[in-house]
Structures are given as C-alpha cells and as structure tokens.
C-alpha positions as CSV (number, residue, x, y, z in Angstrom):
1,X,2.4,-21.2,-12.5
2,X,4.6,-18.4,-14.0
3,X,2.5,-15.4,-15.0
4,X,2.6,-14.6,-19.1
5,X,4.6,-11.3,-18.1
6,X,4.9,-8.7,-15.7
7,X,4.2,-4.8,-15.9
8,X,5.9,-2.7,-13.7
9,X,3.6,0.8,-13.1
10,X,5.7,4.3,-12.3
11,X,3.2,6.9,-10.1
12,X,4.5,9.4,-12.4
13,X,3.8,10.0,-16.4
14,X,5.6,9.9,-19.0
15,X,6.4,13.2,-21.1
16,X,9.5,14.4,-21.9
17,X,8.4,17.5,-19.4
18,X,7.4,15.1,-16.1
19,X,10.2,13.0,-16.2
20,X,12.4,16.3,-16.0
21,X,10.2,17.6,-13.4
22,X,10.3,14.4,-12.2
23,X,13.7,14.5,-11.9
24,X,14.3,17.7,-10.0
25,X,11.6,16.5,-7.7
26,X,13.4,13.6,-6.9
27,X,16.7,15.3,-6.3
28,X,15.6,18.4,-4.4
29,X,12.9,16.4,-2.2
30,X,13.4,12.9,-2.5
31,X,10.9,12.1,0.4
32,X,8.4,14.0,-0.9
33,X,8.8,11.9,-4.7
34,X,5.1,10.3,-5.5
35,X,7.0,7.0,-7.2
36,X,9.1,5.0,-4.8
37,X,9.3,2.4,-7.7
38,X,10.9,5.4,-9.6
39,X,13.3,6.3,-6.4
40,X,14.7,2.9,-6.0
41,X,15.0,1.1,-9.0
42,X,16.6,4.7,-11.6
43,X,19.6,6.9,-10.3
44,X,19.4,10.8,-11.6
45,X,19.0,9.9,-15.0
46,X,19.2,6.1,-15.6
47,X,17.8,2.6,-14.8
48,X,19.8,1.0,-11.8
49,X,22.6,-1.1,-13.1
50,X,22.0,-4.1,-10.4
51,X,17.7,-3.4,-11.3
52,X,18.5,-3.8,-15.2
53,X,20.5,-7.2,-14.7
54,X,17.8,-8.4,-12.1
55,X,15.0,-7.8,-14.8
56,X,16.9,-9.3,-18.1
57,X,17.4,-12.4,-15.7
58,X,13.5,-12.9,-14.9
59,X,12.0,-15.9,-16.1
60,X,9.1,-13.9,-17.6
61,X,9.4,-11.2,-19.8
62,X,8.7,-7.3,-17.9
63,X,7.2,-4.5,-19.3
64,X,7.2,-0.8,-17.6
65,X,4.4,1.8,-17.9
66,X,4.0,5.6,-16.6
67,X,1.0,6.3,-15.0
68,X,-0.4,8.0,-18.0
69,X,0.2,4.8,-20.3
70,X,-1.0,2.7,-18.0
71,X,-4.4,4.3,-17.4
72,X,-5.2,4.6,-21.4
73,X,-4.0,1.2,-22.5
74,X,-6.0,-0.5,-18.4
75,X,-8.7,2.6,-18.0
76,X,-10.6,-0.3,-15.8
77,X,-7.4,-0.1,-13.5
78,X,-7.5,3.6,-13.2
79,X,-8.4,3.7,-9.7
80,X,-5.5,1.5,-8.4
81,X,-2.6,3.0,-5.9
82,X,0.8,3.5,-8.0
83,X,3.5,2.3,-7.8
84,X,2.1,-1.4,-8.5
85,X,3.7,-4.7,-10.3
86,X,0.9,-7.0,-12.0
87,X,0.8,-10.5,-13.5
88,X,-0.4,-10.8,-16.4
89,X,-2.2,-14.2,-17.8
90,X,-2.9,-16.1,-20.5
91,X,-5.8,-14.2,-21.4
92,X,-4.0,-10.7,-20.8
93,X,-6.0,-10.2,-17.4
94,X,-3.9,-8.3,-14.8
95,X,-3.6,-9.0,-11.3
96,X,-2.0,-7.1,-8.9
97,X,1.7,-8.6,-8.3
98,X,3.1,-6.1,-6.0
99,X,0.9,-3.5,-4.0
100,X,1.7,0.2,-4.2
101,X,2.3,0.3,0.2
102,X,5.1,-2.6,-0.5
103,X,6.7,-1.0,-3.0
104,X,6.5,2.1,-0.9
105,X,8.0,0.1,1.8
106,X,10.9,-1.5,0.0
107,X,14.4,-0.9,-1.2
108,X,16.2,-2.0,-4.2
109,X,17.1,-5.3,-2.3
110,X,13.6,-5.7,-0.7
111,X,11.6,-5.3,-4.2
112,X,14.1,-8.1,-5.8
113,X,13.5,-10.2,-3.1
114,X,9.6,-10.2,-3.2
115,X,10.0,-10.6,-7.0
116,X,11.7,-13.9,-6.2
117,X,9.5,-14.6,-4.1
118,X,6.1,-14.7,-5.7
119,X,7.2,-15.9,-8.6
C-alpha cells in the first residue's frame, strides 16, 4: 500500500544564513558536508534537474524539511539520524522510508532507485 506522502529530511537547517554556509561548506569540503541528501540531489545553488522530474513523477505527493523544520513540526523524531525519507500514513504517523546510512551511501541514481523500490 502506497504511503499518504513522503517527507524528505535535509541534516542541515533552514535560514537564509545556513543554507549559504551551507553552501560554501559544500563547495570547499564536499566530503566533510553533514547532508548527503543535500550533496546529491541540489547542484551549487539548485535542485537537480533529473531529482526534480524524478519527484513531480512520484505516485505520492513529497514534501522536503530542514532539520530545524523537521524537529519543531516531529519534536518526538528529534533523536533520528539525518538525512532520512519517511512514509507518512493515513493517520499522519511517520515511518522511516529511507535511513540516514543509505542515503549516506547512495548517489543520485542509487536514492531513485530505492525510491522505486519500496514504493
């Protein structure tokens, strides 16, 4: 059964003032960046073309929250490794979709593919 949505979590928050910091960060020590999820799926200052058209073709709707957002709107979450996909039910429960160590593993290619696959 296809999940009521998915939410897509960046390790990194999201002011004006991180996501510039971020971005430095991820230009002048991309293997020391915090948010793989960030690294793979945005070039320097946008959302990966090939990501973007992925997403908009998902059978389920996807939502996308920084670290900060994510932690005031799921406190009871707080505690969870970022980067992390969840499935979210009828009832608005999450459940974790994709762990922070596979999205650490994957590439662009390797993260669409286990999107395809679990769902």
């Amino acid at each position: 059964m296809l999940p009521q949505r998915l939410v897509f979590v960046y390790n990194a928050d999201g002011s004006h003032l991180a996501g510039l910091k971020d971005l430095f960060h991820k230009v002048l020590s991309p293997s020391t960046y915090q948010c793989s999820l960030c690294a793979v799926t945005y070039g320097a200052t946008s959302m990966q073309p090939e990501w973007r058209a992925f997403i908009k073709a998902l059978p389920v709707p996807v939502d996308f929250l920084h670290r900060d957002e994510f932690v005031r709107d799921y406190p009871q979450w707080a505690r969870h490794p970022l980067p992390a996909a969840f499935a979210v039910g009828e009832g608005g429960a999450l459940t974790p979709f994709i762990e922070a160590p596979e999205m650490d593993a994957a590439d662009l290619n390797g993260l669409m593919e286990l999107v395809r696959q679990r769902l």
